[in-house]
C-alpha positions as CSV (number, residue, x, y, z in Angstrom):
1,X,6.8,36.0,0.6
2,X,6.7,39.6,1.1
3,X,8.5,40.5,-1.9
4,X,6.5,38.4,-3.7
5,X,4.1,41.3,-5.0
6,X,7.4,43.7,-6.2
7,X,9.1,40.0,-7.9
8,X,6.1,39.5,-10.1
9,X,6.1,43.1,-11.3
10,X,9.6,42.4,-12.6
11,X,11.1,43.8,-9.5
12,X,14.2,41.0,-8.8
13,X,14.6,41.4,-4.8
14,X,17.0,38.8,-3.8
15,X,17.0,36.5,-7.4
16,X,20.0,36.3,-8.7
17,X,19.5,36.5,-12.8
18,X,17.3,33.1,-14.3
19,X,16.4,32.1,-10.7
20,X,12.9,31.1,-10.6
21,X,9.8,32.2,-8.0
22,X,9.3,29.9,-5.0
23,X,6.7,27.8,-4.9
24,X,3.1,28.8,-3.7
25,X,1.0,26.5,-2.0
26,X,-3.2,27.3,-2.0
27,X,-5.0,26.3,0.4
28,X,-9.3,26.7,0.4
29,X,-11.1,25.6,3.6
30,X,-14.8,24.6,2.7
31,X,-14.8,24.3,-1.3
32,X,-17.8,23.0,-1.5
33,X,-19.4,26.3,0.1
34,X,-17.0,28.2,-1.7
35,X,-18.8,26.2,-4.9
36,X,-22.1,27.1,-3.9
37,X,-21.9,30.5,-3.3
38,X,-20.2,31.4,-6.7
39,X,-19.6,28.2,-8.8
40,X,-19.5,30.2,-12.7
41,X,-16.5,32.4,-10.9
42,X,-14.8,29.3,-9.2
43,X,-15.2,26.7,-11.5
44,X,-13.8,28.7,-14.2
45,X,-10.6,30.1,-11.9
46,X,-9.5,27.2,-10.2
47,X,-10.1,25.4,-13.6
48,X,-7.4,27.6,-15.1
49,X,-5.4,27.8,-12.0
50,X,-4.9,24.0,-12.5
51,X,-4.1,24.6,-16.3
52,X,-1.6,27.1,-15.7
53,X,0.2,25.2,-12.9
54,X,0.1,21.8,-15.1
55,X,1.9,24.2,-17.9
56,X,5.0,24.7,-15.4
C-alpha cells in the first residue's frame, strides 16, 4: 500500500489502464471509546464510510 497515496491522486503506479484499487480493510480497536470521546464526528464518518463502501 505504499503507493496508495500517489494512485488516489490519479498517479497510476503499477495499474495497468481500468484496473481498479485494492481493497482496504479498517480496523478500530475500542469503538465504543472511540464513540464516547467524539460521537457527532464518528457517527457521521463511519456512517458515510458505510454509505460509500455499500455504493461500490
Amino acid at each position: 500500500m505504499t503507493n496508495f497515496a500517489s494512485q488516489c491522486r490519479g498517479g497510476k503506479g503499477n495499474r495497468s489502464p481500468g484496473e481498479g484499487l485494492p481493497y482496504l480493510v479498517l480496523i478500530i480497536d475500542e469503538l465504543a471509546d472511540l464513540m464516547m470521546t467524539a460521537f457527532d464526528e464518528v457517527e457521521h464518518t463511519l456512517c458515510r464510510l458505510a454509505q460509500l463502501a455499500r455504493a461500490t
